[in-house]
N, C-alpha and C positions, 0 to 999 in steps of 0.2 A: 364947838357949837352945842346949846342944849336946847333939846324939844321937848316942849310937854306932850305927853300923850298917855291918852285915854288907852286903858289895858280895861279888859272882862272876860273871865271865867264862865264856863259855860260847860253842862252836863246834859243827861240824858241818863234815864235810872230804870227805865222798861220799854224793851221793843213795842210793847202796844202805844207810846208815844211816837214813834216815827212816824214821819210823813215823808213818804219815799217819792223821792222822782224816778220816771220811768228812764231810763237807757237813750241818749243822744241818737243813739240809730243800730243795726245790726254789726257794722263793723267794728265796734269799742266793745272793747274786755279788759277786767281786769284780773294782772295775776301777781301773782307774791314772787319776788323776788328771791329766787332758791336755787342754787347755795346765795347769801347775800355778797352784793358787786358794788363797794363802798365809792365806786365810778359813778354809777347812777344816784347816790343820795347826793354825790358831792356833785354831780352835774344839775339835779333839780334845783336841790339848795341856791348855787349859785345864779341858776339862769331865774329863777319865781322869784329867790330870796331881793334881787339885783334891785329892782323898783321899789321895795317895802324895807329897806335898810335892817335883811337879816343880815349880822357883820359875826355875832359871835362863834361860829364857824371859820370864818374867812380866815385865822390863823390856821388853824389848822392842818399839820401835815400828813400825808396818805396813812401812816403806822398808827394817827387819833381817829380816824375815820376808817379806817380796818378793824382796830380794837372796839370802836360805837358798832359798827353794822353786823359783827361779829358774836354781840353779847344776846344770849338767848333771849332775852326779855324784848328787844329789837325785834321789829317788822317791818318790813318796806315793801309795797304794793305799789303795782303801776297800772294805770289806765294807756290802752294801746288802745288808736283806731288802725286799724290793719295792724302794719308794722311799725307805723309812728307813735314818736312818744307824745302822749297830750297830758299828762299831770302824776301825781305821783301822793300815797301817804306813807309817813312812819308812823308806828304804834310804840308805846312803850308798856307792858302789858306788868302790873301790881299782883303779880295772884296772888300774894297771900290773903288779900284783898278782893280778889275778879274783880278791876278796876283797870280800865283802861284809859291812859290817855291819847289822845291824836297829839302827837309832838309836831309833825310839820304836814301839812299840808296845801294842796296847790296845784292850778291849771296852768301852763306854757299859755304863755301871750295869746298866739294866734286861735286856743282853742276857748278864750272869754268868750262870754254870750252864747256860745254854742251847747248851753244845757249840759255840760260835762260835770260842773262844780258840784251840783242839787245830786246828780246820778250818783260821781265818784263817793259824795260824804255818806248820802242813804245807804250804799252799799254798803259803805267801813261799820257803818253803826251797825247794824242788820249782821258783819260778818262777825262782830264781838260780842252780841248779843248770841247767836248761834252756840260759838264759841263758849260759851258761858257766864261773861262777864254781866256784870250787876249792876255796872256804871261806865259811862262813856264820856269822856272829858277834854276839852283841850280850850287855850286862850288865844285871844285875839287883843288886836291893839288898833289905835288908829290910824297906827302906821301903811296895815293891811290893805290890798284891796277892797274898794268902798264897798262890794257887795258881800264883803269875807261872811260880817254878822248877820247879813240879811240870809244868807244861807244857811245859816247855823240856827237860827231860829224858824225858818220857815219847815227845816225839815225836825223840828219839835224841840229840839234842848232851851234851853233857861237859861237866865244868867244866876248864877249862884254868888258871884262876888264881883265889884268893878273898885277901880280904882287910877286913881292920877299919877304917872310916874316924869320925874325931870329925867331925859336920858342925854349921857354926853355922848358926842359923835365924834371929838378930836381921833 
């Protein structure tokens, strides 16, 4: 089966563009995943990726997703409230560049609506900006969650390029 869908590129090139949302409540933190536990990307992946047909992972066997979470340029941060998981991002981080992309990103079902998204993404940007990065990037499609772009834009970035792709699903 093929679908067309709307893919767009989108940046962010100076902390003084952010628009941060404030923190869902006292209990949610985020922390970086150290040493990386190729369990947790492969568990986000699958449970966020499941509704918005992220597939090309889903071959995948533990020794590719050991060798991904493993490779320095890799980052994987989690949003905890207490002790539960509510979303999760990867980084893939260009220095020779300071260019960061968000390669996945994503809130658990049950914690939509609950102001986590705005929080989780303001942070990433704000922590790579910190960091020293010079650009913050990642794509979205229409596959996404309907609010994916509205977030991405509300908390300052651009679109820098869009585009129409056929995707087979067989």
């Amino acid at each position: 089966m093929k679908i067309d869908v709307d893919r767009s590129f989108l940046e962010i090139n100076t902390i003084e563009n952010l628009k941060q949302s404030k923190s869902p409540g006292p209990n949610f933190k985020i922390i970086q995943v150290d040493p990386p536990d190729f369990q947790l990307n492969k568990f986000f992946y699958k449970q966020i990726g499941r509704k918005h047909r992220w597939i090309d992972r889903l071959a995948w066997e533990d020794k590719k997703w050991i060798q991904y979470v493993e490779n320095p340029r890799i980052k994987t941060f989690i949003l905890k409230d207490n002790n539960n998981l509510a979303g999760y991002y990867e980084t893939i981080r260009d220095l020779d560049n300071d260019h960061c992309e968000i390669a996945y990103f994503g809130i658990l079902e049950e914690y939509i609506g609950k102001k986590c998204g705005g929080y989780l993404l303001s942070e990433a940007i704000k922590r790579l900006f910190e960091e020293g990065m010079s650009r913050v990037w990642l794509h979205t499609c229409s596959l996404d969650h309907e609010n994916a772009i509205k977030n991405y834009l509300a908390r300052g970035m651009k679109v820098f390029k869009s585009e129409k792709i056929n995707v087979d699903f067989n």
